[in-house]
C-alpha positions in Angstrom: 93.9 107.9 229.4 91.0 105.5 230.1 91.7 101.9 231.1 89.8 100.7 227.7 92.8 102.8 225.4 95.7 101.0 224.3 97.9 103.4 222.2 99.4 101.7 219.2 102.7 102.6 218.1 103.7 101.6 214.4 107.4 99.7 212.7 107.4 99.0 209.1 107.5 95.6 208.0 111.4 96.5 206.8 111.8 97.0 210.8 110.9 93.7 211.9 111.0 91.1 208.3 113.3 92.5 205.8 112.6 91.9 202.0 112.1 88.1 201.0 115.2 88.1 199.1 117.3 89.3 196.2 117.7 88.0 192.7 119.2 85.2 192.1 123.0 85.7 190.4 122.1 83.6 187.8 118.5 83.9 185.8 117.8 79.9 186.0 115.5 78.6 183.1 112.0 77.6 184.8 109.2 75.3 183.7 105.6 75.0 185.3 103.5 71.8 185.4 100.2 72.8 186.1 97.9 76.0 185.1 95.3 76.2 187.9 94.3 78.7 189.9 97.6 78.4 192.6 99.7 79.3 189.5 97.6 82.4 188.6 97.8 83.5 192.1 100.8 82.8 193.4 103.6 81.0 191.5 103.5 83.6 188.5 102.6 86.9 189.4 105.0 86.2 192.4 107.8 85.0 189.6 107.2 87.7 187.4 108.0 90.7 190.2 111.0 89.1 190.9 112.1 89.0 187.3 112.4 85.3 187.4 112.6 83.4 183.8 109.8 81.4 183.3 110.0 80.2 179.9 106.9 78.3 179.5 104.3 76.0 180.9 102.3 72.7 180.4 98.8 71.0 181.5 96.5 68.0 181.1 93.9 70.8 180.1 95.9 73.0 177.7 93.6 75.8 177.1 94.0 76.3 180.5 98.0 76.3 180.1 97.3 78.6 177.1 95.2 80.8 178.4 98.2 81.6 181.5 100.9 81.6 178.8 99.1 84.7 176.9 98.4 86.7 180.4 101.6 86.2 181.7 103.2 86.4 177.6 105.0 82.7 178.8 107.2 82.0 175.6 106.2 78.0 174.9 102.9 76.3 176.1 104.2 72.5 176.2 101.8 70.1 174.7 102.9 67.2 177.9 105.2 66.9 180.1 107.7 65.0 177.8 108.0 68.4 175.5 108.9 70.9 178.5 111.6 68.5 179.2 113.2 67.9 175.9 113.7 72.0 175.9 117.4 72.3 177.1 116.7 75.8 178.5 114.4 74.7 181.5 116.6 73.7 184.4 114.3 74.2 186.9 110.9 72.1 187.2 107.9 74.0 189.3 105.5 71.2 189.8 102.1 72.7 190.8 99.6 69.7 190.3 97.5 67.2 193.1 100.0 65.0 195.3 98.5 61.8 194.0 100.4 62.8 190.4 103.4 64.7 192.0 106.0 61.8 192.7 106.0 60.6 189.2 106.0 63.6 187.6 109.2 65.1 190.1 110.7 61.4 189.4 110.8 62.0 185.7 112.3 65.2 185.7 114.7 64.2 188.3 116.1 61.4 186.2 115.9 64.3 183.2 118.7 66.1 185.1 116.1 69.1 186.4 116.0 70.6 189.6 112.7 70.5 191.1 110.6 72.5 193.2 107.4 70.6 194.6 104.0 71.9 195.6 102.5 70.7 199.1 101.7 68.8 200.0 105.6 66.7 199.0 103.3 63.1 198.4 100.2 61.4 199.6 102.3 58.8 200.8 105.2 59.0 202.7 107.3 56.3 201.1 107.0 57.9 197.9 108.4 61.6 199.2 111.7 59.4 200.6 111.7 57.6 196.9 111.5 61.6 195.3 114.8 62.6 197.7 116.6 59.9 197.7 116.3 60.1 193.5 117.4 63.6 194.1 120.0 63.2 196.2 121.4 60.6 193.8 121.5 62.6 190.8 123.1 65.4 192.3 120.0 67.5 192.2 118.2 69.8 194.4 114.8 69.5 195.4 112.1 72.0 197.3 109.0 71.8 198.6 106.5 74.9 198.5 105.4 75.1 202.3 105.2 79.2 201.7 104.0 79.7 204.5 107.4 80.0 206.3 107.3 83.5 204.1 104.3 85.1 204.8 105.3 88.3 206.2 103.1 87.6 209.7 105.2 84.7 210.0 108.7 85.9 209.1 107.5 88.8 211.6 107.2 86.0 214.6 110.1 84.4 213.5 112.3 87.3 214.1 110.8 87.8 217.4 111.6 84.8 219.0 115.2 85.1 217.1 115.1 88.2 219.0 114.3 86.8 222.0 111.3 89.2 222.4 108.8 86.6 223.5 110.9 85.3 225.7 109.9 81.7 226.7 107.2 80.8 224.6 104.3 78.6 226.3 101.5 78.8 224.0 100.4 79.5 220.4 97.4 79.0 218.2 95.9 79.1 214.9 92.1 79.7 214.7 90.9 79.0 211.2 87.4 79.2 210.5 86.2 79.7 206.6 83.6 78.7 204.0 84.6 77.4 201.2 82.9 76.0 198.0 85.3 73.4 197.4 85.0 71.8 193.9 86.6 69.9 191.4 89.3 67.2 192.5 89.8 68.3 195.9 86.3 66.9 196.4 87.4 62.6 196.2 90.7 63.8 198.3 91.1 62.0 201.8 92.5 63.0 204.0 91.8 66.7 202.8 92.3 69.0 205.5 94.9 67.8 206.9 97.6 67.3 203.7 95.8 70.0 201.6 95.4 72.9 204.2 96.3 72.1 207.6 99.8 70.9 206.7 100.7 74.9 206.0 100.5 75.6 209.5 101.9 71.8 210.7 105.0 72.9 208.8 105.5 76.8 210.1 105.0 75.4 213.5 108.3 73.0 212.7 109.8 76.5 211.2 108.7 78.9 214.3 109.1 76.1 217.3 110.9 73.4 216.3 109.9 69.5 216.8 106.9 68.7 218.5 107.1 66.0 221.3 103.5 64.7 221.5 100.5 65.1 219.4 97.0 64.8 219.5 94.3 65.4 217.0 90.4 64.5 216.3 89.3 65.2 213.0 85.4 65.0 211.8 83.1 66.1 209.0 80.4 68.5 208.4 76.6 67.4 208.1 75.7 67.0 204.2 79.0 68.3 202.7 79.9 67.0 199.6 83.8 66.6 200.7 84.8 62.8 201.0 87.5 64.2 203.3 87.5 66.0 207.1 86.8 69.6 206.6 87.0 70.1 210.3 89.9 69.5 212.7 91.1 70.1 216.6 95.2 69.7 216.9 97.5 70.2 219.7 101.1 70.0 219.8 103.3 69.7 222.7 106.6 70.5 223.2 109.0 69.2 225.4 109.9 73.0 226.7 106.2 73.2 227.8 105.0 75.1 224.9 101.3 73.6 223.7 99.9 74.8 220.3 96.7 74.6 219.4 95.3 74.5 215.6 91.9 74.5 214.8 90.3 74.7 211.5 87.0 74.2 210.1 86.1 74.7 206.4 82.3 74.8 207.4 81.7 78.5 208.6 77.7 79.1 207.4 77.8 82.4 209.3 79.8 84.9 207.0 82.1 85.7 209.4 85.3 84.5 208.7 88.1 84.7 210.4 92.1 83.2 210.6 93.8 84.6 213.8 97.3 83.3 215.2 98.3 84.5 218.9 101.9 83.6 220.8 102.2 84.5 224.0 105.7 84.3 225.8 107.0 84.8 229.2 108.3 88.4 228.3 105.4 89.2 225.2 102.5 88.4 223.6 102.0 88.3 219.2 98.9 88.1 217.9 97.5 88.7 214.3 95.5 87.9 210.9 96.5 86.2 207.9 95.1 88.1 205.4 95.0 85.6 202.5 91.5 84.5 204.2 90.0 88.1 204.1 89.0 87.8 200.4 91.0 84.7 198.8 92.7 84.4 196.4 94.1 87.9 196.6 93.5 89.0 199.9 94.9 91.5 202.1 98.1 92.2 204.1 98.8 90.1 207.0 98.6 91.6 210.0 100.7 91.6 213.9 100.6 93.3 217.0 102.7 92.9 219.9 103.0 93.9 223.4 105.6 93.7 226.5 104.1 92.5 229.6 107.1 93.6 231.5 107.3 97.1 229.5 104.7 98.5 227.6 102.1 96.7 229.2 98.7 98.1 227.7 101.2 99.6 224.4 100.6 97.5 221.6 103.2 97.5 218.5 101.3 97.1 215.2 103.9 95.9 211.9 102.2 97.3 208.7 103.2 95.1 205.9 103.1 95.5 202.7 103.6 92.4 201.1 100.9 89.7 201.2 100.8 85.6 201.2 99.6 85.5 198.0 101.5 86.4 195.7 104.2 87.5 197.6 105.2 84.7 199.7 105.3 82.1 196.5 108.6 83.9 195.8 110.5 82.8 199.3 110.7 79.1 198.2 111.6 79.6 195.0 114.1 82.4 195.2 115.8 79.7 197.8 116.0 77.3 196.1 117.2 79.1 193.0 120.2 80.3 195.1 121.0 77.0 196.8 121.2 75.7 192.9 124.0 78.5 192.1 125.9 78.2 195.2 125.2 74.8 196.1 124.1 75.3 199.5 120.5 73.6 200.5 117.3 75.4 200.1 115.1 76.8 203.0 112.7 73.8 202.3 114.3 71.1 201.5 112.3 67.7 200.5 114.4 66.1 203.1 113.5 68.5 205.9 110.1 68.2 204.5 109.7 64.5 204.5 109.8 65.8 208.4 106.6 67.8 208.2 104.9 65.1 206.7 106.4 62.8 209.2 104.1 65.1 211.8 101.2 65.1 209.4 100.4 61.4 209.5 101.6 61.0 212.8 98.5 63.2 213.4 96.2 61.6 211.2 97.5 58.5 213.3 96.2 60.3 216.3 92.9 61.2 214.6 91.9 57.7 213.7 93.1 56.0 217.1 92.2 58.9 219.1 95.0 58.7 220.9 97.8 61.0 221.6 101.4 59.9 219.4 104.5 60.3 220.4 106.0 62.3 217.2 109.6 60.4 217.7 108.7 57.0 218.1 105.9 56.9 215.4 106.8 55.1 212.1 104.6 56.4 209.1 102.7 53.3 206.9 100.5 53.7 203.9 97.5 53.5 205.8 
């Protein structure tokens, strides 16, 4: 064997992720705010392999709504949001519209008596995601937040690595995002952009795979010409008080048709490294992918996983199916809103960091409505 072959040995995704989850025991009633392209992708093809009840669906552009209700055969296309909450059967709210709109809208079915489950990001401003749980919390109800992320099956695959101790101490990670995008529509007057619309997936699963981040710093910029009022490019690193420094970079700008979105880990004991394959061909993508090494064993042998499942749809059930079950047995959901008023805690603490160019101290910042 030459020094340039690494042999790759194969687990199933069974092997190192196990299945998102089961059914729910009880078939909860659900209603969707929103018909773009997020619900076409993800929410509902990911609800309907899972059997979930979706009972019908509402939007400020209806034919949209209608058009999703006929392809997906949804039983009631709600003329506003006052109609899907005046039907008794809806228990559960899925809320998939732009963060300026979500608070009141999650407010309102709150104080309707539904269960909610939130898109990302949870609010543009901070004060109003501690107004949404604080509301929830009052009434009794439980409330989610869809950071999905924490279920795509590269992810989960990590996760249960470092459970395992595999990694063994883990110094350094990264996430390398580099894609073109023809942004349009509303996402075009957004700002901040990157960092509460994209960037604030992988903020989030680095809370899920590492824990709290000590320190951060951040610069953030924009891309000659672009029509985005928002950053579309952005340099993060996190550091951790075991050592650990992450670095995310992402840039929304690549002219060169070679996209790419790469994470590695490396670890005393191992290294993970792999794709997510939402980015090879959005919206529907391809399989994520991982492969891992020993350094104190295999050395040159490289594990690959082969999953099957794929962020989009797939992951869009995790959030939901917890919070479904956290509903019927009264325990809290993987994604809580109060957990996630943490993540977005880290998210302006970064912008803070981008605008002062300064490093932050994640504990000792206090978010304003800057």
């Amino acid at each position: 064997m030459t020094a340039h072959e690494q042999p790759t040995h194969t687990i199933t995704d069974l092997d190192l992720i196990g299945s998102i989850g089961p059914k729910p025991p009880k078939s909860l009633g659900v209603g969707i705010v929103g018909a773009g392209t997020i619900v076409r992708y993800g929410h509902l093809p990911a609800y309907r392999a899972h059997g979930l009840r979706v009972l019908g669906i509402t939007d400020i552009d209806l034919e949209r709504a209608k058009a999703l209700a006929r392809d997906f055969e949804l039983l009631h296309v709600y003329p506003n949001l006052d109609a899907l909450l005046s039907d008794t059967e809806v228990e559960l709210v899925d809320i998939a519209v732009p963060a300026a709109f979500q608070p009141a809208i999650a407010s309102k079915a709150l104080e309707a008596g539904r269960h909610v489950l939130c898109q990302k990001p949870f609010a543009e401003k901070y004060s109003e995601a501690c107004r949404v749980t604080d509301l929830a919390q009052a009434k009794g109800l439980k409330i989610a937040v869809n950071q999905q992320m924490r279920w795509t099956p590269a992810m989960r695959a990590v996760k249960e690595l470092l459970r395992r101790g595999w990694l063994g101490e883990t110094q350094r990670a990264e996430f390398e995002i580099n894609l073109w995008e023809d942004l349009k529509g509303w996402v075009l007057d957004v700002s901040p952009f990157d960092l509460l619309y994209y960037s604030i997936h992988f903020y989030d699963v680095s809370r899920f795979l590492f824990g709290e981040p000590e320190w951060v710093y951040s610069i953030a910029g924009k891309w000659p010409g672009q029509r985005m009022r928002g950053e579309t490019r952005t340099n993060t690193i996190l550091e951790y008080a075991s050592g650990l420094q992450l670095l995310h970079r992402t840039s929304h700008n690549n002219h060169a048709g070679d996209q790419y979105a790469t994470f590695r880990v490396e670890g005393t004991n191992a290294v993970a490294k792999g794709t997510f394959g939402i980015h090879y061909g959005y919206p529907q993508g391809r399989p994520d992918t991982l492969n891992f090494t020993t350094t104190r064993y295999l050395r040159s042998y490289w594990l690959e996983a082969r999953f099957k499942e794929k962020w989009m749809p797939d992951a869009f059930a995790g959030p939901m199916l917890s919070l479904m079950e956290a509903i019927t047995t009264g325990s809290e959901p993987a994604t809580p809103g109060r957990d996630n008023l943490k993540t977005l805690h880290l998210a302006f603490a970064i912008r803070r960091s981008q605008r002062t160019h300064q490093p932050i101290r994640v504990a000792h910042f206090e978010p304003d409505e800057d």
